[in-house]
mmCIF file of the C-alpha atoms, coordinates in Angstrom:
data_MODEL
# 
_entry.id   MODEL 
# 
loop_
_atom_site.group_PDB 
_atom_site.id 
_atom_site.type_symbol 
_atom_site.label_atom_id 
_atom_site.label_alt_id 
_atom_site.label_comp_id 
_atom_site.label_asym_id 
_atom_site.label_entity_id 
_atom_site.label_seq_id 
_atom_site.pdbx_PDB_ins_code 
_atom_site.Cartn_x 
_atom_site.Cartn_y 
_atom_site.Cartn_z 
_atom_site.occupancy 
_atom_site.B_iso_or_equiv 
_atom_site.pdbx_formal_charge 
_atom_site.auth_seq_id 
_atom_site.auth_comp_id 
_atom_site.auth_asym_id 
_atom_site.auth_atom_id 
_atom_site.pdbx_PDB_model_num 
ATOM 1  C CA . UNK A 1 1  ? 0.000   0.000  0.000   1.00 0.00 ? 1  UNK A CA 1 
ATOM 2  C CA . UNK A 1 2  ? 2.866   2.560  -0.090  1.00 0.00 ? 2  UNK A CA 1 
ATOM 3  C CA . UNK A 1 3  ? 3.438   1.853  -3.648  1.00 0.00 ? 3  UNK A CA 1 
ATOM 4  C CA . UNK A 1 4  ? 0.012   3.635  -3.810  1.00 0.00 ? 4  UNK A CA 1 
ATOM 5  C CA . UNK A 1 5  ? 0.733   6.718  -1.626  1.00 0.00 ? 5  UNK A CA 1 
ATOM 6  C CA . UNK A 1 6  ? 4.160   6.745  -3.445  1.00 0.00 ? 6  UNK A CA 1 
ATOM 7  C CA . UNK A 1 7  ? 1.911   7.108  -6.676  1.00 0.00 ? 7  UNK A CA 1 
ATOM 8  C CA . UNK A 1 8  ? -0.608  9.617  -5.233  1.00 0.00 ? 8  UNK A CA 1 
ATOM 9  C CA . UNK A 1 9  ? 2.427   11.597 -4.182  1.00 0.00 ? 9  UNK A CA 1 
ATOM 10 C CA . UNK A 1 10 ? 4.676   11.493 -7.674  1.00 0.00 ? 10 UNK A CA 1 
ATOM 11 C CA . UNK A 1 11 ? 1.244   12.364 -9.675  1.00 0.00 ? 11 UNK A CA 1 
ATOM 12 C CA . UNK A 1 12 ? 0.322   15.276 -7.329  1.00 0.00 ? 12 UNK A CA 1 
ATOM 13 C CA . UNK A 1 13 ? 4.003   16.803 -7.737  1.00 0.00 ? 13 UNK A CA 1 
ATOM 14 C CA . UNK A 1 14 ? 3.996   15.955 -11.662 1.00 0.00 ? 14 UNK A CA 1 
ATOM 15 C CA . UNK A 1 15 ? 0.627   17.757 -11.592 1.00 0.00 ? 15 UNK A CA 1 
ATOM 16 C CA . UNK A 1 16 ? 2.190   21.001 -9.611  1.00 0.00 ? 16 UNK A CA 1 
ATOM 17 C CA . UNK A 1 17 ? 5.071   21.163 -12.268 1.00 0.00 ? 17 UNK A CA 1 
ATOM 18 C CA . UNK A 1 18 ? 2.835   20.872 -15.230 1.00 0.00 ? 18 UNK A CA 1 
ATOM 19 C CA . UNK A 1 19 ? 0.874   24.081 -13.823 1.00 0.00 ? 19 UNK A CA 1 
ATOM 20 C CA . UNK A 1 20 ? 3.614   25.758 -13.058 1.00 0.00 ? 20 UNK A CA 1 
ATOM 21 C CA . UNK A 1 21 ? 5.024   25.756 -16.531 1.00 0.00 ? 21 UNK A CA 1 
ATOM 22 C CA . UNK A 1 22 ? 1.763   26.203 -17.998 1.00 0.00 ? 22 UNK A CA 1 
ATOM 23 C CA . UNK A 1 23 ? 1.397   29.148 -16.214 1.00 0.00 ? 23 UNK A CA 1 
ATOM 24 C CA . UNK A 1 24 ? 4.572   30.907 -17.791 1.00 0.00 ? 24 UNK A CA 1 
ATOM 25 C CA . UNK A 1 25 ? 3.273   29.963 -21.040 1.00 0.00 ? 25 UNK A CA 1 
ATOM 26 C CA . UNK A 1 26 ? 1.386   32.913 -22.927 1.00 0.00 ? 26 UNK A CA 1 
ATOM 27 C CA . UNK A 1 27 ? -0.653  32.431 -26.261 1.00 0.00 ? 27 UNK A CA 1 
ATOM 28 C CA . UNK A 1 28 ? 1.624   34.021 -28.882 1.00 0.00 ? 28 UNK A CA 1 
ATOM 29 C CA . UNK A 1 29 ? 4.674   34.203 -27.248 1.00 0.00 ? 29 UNK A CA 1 
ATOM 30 C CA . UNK A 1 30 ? 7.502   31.379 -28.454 1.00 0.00 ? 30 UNK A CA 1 
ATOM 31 C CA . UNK A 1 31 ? 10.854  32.103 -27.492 1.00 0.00 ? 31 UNK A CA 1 
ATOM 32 C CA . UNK A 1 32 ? 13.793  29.881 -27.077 1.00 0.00 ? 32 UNK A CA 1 
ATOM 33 C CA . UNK A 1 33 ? 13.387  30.358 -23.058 1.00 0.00 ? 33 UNK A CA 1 
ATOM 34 C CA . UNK A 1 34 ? 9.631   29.356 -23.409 1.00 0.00 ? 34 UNK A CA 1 
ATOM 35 C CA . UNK A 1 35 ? 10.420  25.948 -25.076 1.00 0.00 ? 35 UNK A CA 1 
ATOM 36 C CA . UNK A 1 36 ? 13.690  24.985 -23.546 1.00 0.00 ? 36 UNK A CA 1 
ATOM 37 C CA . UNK A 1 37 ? 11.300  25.254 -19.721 1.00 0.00 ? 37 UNK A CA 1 
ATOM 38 C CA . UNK A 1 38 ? 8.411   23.429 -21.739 1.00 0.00 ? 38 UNK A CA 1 
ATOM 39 C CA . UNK A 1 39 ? 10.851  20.957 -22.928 1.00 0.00 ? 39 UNK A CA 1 
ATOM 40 C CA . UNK A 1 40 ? 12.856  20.853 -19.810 1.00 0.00 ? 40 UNK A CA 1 
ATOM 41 C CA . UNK A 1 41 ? 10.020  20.046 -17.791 1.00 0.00 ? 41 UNK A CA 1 
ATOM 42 C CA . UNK A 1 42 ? 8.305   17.527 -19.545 1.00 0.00 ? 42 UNK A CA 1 
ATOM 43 C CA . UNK A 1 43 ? 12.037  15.574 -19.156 1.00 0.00 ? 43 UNK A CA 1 
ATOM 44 C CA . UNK A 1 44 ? 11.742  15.901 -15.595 1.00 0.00 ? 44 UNK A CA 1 
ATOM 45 C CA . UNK A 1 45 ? 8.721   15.061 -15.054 1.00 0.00 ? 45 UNK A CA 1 
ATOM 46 C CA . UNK A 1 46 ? 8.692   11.599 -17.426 1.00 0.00 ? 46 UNK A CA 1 
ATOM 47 C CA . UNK A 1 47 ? 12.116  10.790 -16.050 1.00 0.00 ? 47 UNK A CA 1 
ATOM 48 C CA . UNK A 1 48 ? 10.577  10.875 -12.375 1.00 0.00 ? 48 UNK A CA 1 
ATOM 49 C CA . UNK A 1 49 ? 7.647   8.326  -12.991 1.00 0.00 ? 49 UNK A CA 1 
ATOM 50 C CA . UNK A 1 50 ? 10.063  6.548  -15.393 1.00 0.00 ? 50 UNK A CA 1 
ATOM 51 C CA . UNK A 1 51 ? 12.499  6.521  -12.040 1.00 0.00 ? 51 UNK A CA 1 
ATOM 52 C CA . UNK A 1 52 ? 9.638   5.753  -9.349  1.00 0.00 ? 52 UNK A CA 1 
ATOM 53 C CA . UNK A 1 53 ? 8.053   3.020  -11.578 1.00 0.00 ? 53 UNK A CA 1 
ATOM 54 C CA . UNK A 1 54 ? 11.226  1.097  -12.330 1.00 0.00 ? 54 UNK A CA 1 
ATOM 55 C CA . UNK A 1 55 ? 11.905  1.227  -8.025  1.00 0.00 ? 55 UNK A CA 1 
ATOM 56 C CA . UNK A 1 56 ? 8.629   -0.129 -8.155  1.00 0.00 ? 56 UNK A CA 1 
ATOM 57 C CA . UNK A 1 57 ? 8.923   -2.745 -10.386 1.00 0.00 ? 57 UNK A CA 1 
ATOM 58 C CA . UNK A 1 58 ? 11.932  -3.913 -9.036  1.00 0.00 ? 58 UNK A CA 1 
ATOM 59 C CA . UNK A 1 59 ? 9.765   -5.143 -5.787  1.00 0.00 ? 59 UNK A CA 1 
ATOM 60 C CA . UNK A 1 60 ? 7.795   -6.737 -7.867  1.00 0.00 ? 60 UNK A CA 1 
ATOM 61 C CA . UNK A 1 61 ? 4.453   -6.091 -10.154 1.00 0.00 ? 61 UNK A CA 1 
ATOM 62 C CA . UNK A 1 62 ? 1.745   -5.307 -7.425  1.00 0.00 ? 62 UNK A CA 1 
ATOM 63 C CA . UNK A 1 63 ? 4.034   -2.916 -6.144  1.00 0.00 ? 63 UNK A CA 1 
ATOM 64 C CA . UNK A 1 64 ? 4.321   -1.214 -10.013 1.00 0.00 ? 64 UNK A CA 1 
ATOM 65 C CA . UNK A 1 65 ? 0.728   -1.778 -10.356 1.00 0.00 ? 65 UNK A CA 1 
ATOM 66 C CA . UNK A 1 66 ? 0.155   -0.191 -6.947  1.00 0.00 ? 66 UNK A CA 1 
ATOM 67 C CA . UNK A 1 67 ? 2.265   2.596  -8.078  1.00 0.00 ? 67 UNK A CA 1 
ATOM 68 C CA . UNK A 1 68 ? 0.915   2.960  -11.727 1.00 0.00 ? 68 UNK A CA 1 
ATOM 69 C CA . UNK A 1 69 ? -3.016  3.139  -9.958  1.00 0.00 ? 69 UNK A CA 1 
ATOM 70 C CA . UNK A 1 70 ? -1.902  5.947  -7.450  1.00 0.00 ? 70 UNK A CA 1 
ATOM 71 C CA . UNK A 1 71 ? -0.127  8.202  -10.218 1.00 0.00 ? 71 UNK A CA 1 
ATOM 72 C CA . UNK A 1 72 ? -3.737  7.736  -12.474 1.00 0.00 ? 72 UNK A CA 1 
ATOM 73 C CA . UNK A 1 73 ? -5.820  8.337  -9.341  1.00 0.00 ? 73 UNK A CA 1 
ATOM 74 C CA . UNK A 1 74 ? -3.941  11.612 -8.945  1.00 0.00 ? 74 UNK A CA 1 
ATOM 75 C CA . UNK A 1 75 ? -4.307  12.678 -12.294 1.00 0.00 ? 75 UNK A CA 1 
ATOM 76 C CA . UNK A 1 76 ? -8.574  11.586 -12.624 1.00 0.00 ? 76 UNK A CA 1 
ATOM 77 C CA . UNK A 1 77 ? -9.155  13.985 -9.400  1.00 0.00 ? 77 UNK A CA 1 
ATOM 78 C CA . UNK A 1 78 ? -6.786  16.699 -10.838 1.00 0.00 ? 78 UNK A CA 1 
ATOM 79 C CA . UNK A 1 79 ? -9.378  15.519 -14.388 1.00 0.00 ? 79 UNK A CA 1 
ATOM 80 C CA . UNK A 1 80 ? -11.893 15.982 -12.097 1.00 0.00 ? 80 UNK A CA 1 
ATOM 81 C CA . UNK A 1 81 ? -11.356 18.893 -9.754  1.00 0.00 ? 81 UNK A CA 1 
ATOM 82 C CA . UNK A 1 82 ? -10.980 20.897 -12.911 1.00 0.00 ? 82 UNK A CA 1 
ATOM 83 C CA . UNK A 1 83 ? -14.330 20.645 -14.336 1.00 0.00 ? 83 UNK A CA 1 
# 
């Protein structure tokens, strides 16, 4: 069951980067700074999960699945909370 808080917890932080760099983000504005923190970001946050899910995995695959179901939990409410 921490697999799933460990989930809940890497979604909620992916989620708090994602709005942070969308907020810096203005419609017709595209400068080099712009896409190298879009760019940058998305990197950090898929290398993260990719990091947390292999540690997972390596315990075994209820522990990955565990993992996997707390990260998509956290991103349905965030889905959710939104609308």
């Amino acid at each position: 069951m921490i697999w799933l808080g460990v989930g809940l917890l890497a979604g909620l932080v992916n989620l708090q980067v994602l709005a942070k760099t969308l907020a810096i983000v203005h419609p017709g504005v595209l400068s080099k700074l712009i896409v190298s923190v879009v760019i940058g970001s998305f990197i950090l946050r898929m290398g993260t999960l990719t990091v947390i899910l292999w540690l997972a995995l390596r315990q075994g695959v209820v522990p990955l699945l565990f993992t996997f179901a707390g990260f998509w939990l956290s991103r349905w409410y965030f889905i959710k909370k939104g609308t």
